[in-house]
N, C-alpha and C positions, 0 to 999 in steps of 0.2 A: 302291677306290683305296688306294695305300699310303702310309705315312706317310711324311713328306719334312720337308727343310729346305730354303730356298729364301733366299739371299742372292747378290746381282750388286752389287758397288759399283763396278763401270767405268761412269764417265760419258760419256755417246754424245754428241755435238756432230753433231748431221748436217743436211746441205745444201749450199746454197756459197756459198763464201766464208766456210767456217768454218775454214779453217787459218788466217787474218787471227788467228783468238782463239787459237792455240797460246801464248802466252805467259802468260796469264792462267793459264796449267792449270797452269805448272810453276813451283817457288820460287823467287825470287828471286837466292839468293846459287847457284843450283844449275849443279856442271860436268859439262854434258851429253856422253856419246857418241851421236852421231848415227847407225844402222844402216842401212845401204839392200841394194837386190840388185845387178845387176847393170849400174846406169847409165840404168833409162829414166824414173827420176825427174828427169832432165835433159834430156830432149826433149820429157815433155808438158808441163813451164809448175810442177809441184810441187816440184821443189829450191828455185827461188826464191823461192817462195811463204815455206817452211819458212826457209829462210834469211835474209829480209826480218823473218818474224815473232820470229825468236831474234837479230834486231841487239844486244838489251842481252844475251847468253848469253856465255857463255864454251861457244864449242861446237867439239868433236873430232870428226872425221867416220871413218868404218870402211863402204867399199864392199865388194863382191864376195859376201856373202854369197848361195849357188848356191840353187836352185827346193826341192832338199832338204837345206836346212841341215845345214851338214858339219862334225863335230866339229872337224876341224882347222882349218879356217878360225874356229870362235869359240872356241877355243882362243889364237888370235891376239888374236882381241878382246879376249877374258880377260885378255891381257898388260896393253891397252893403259888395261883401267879399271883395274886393278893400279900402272902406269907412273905415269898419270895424274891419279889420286886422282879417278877419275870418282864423282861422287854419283847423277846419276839416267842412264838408259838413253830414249832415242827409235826405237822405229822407225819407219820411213818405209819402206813397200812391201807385200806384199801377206802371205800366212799363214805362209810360209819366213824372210821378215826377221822377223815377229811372235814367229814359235817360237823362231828361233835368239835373240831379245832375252830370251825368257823364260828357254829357258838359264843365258844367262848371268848374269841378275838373280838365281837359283837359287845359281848356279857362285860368282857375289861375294861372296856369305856364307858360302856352305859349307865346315867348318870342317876336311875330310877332304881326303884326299892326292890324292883320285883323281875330278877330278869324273866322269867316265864311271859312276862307281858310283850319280849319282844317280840314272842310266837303269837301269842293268840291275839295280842292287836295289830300284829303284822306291823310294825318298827321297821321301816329299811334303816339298816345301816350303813350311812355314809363313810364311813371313818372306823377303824378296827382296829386290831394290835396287828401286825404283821405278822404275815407267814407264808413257811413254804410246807412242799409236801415231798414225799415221797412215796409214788405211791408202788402199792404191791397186789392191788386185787384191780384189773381192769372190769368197768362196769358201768358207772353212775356216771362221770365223765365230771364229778367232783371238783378234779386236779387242776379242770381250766374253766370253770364258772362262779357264782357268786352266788349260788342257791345251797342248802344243806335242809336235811329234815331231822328233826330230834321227838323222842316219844318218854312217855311221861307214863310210866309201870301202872302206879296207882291209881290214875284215873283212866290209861288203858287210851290214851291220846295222841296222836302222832300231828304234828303241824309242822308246812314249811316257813321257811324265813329266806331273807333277801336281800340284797343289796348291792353298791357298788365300791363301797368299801371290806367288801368280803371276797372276791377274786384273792388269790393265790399269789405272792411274787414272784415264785418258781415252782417249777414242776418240775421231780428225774422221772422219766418212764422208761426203767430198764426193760424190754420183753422178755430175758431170763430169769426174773422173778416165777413168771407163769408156769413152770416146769415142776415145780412143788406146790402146785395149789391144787386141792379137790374137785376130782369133776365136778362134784353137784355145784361148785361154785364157778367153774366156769363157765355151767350151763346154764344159772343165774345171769354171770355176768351179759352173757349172749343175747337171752331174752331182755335183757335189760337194755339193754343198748338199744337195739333191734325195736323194743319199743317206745325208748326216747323218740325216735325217729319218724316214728308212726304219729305220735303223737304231735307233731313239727309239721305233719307233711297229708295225713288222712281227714283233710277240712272239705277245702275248695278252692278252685282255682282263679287266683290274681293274676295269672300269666307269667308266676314268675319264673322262669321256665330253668334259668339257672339252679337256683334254690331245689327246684324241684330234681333236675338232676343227679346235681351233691347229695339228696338225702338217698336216693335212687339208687344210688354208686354206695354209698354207706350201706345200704340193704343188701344190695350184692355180692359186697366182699365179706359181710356178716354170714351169709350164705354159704358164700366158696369157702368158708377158713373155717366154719363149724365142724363138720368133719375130721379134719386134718387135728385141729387142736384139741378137740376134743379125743381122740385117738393118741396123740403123741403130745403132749405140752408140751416136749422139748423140742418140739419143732419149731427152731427161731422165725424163721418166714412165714410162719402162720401166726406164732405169739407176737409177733411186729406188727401187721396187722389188723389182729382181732384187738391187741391194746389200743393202737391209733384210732378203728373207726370207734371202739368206745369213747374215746376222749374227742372227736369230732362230733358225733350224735348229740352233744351236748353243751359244744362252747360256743354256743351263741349262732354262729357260722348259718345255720340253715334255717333256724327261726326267721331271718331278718326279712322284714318287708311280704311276710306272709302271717294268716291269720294259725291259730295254735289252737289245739281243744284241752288236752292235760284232764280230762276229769274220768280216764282210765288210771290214771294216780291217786288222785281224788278219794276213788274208790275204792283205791285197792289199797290205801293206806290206811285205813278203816280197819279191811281186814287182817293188816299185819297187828297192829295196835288191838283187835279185839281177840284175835285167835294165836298170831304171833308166826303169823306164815309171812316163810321169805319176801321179801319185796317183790322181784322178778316173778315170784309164783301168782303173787297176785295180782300181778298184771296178766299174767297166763288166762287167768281165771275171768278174767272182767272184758279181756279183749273183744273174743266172739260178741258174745250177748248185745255188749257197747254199738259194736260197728253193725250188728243186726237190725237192733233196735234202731239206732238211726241211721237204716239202709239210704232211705228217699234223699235225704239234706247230705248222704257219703259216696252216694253211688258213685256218682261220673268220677269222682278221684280214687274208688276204690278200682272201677274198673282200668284206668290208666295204669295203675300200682300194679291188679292182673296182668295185665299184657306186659309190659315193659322190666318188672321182676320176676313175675312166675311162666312170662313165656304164654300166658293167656288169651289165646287167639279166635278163639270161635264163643257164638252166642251174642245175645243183646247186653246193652251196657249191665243190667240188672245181675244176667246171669255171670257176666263178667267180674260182676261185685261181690256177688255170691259166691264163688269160685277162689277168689283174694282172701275172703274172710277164712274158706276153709283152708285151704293150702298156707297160712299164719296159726292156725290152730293145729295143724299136722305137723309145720315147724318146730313148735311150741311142744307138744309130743314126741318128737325125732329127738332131741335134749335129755327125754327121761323127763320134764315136768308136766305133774298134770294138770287138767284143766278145766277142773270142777270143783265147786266148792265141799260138796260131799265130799269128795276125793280124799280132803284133809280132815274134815271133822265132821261127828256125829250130831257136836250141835250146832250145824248151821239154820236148823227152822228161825225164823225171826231176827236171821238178820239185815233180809235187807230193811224192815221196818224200823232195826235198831240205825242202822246208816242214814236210812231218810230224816229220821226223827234228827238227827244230829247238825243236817246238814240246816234244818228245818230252824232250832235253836240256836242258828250262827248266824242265822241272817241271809242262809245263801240260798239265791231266788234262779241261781241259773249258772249250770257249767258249761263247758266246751266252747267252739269256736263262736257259737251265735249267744250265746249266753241261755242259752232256752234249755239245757237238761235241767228240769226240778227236780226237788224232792221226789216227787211221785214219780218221775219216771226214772229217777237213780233207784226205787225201791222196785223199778217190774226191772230192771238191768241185772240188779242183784238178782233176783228170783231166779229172773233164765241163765243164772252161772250156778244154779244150783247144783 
């Protein structure tokens, strides 16, 4: 196992009727911007929730922010905590309100001309405006880390950002939120998770045998509860924990003291930013090919993943690896998401030379866990997701 640091101070509130405690979490004399997406915090019964709980607040509201947080729209927002004299930040919605809040918690201190530079020169930020969340779409696992991604329309750009002054001060995770949320987005969230996880855990092995468990066990219950929730939202036992293992898959918890690959994000972040396909889909889409292509440096952890998730018992490690990759693909399928890039658009010819070429112009000589995916071989990964 490798050495690691390990600190989360987002405080999780989960159940329901825990937005009722949203006031307790925030300061007293504090003037809130309120962040939401695009209005459906106002049909399931959560604006007024939110708004009953912040009656002693002095609170500003900022809607509209889109599924992938768009520079220019919190660039507006940026005005209005500016305009304002906003002190703390709320979001209210799912990992796109979360990201764009972190943003800007980021953007309100930041002491440079240009906040876009926190993206694309990668800026940690230490220090932020504070905030909490409330979240309503499980998926990204937003609510308890310190990472966000934001995209940039015009140039058709998606970058992450980072830091340890971007954690969350609280988090409410009601699971009765999920009961009014669209399947295709819960199907998103599913794949989403599900490949947070993958990505954490689909390297090589340090021994570290715990870590490997916990993501294991997160894969499993993603598993057992896809079904059920996706069939019945209001199923609270299943919306409890399909919300939980999202927000586990990604606070930190099973990263620690193991090596990470992430350039199934990488990639697929490209094609949200170039074509405007869901997040989760394009990790749908990048998966197979990803883990095909580099079967030999993924085997032996793919094959453990076969046996131990999919029940995969018979054949050589190879075919065991093989076996993992499709039965994650058939997963990914069972959802309703598909799994080629055709699938979404007519004009996918050239892109993965447009991806390579990009990755090629940033400086980046190497993704995943060894640092060895290039350019040219993110450009034959793309191709065989064609």
């Amino acid at each position: 196992m490798n050495n690691f640091d390990l600190q989360n101070p987002t405080k999780i509130l989960f159940g329901k009727n825990q937005i009722a405690n949203l006031s307790k979490e925030i300061p007293e004399n504090a003037k809130i911007l309120m962040l939401y997406g695009g209005g459906s915090i106002k049909k399931n019964g959560v604006y007024v929730q939110v708004i009953e709980a912040l009656t002693n607040f002095d609170v500003i509201e900022f809607g509209g922010i889109p599924a992938n947080p768009e520079y220019a729209v919190l660039m507006d927002a940026l005005q209005v905590i500016k305009d304002e004299n906003i002190t703390y930040l709320l979001a209210v919605g799912g990992g796109s309100v979360i990201d764009g809040t972190k943003f800007l918690s980021a953007a309100a201190l930041y002491e440079g001309k240009e906040p876009w530079d926190i993206l694309v020169k990668n800026i940690r930020t230490l220090k932020g405006m504070p905030f909490g969340t409330v979240l309503t779409l499980p998926a990204t696992g937003s609510e308890m880390n310190s990472g966000a991604v934001i995209t940039k329309a015009e140039t058709k750009e998606k970058f992450a950002m980072g830091g340890s002054g971007l954690f969350p001060q609280f988090s409410i995770l009601d699971p009765e939120v999920i009961k009014s949320i669209p399947k295709r987005q819960i199907a998103n969230g599913l794949a989403d998770a599900f490949t947070h996880v993958l990505e954490q855990y689909m390297t090589y092995s340090v021994d570290a045998k715990l870590q490997d468990r916990f993501a294991e066990s997160i894969l499993q219950t993603i598993l057992e509860v896809a079904p059920t929730i996706l069939k019945d939202p209001s199923d609270y036992k299943a919306a409890s924990n399909f919300m939980w293992s999202c927000t586990m898959a990604l606070n930190g918890l099973i990263q620690k003291g193991v090596p990470s690959d992430w350039a199934i994000h990488m990639i697929g972040h490209e094609l949200t930013a170039l074509f405007g396909i869901d997040h989760a889909c394009t990790l749908a889409i990048i998966t197979e090919s990803h883990y095909t292509y580099n079967l030999e440096s993924k085997k032996e952890k793919l094959a453990q993943y076969a046996e131990r998730v999919w029940n995969v018992t018979e054949g050589t490690i190879e075919e065991k690896a093989l076996a993992g990759i499709k039965k994650t693909t058939e997963f990914f399928q069972s959802l309703g998401i598909k799994t080629t890039l055709s699938e979404y658009t007519d004009d996918y010819k050239g892109t993965a030379q447009i991806i390579s070429k990009r990755f090629t112009d940033r400086g980046w000589k190497g993704l995943g866990e060894y640092g060895k995916v290039t350019p040219s071989d993110v450009e034959k990964i793309v191709e065989m997701s064609y």
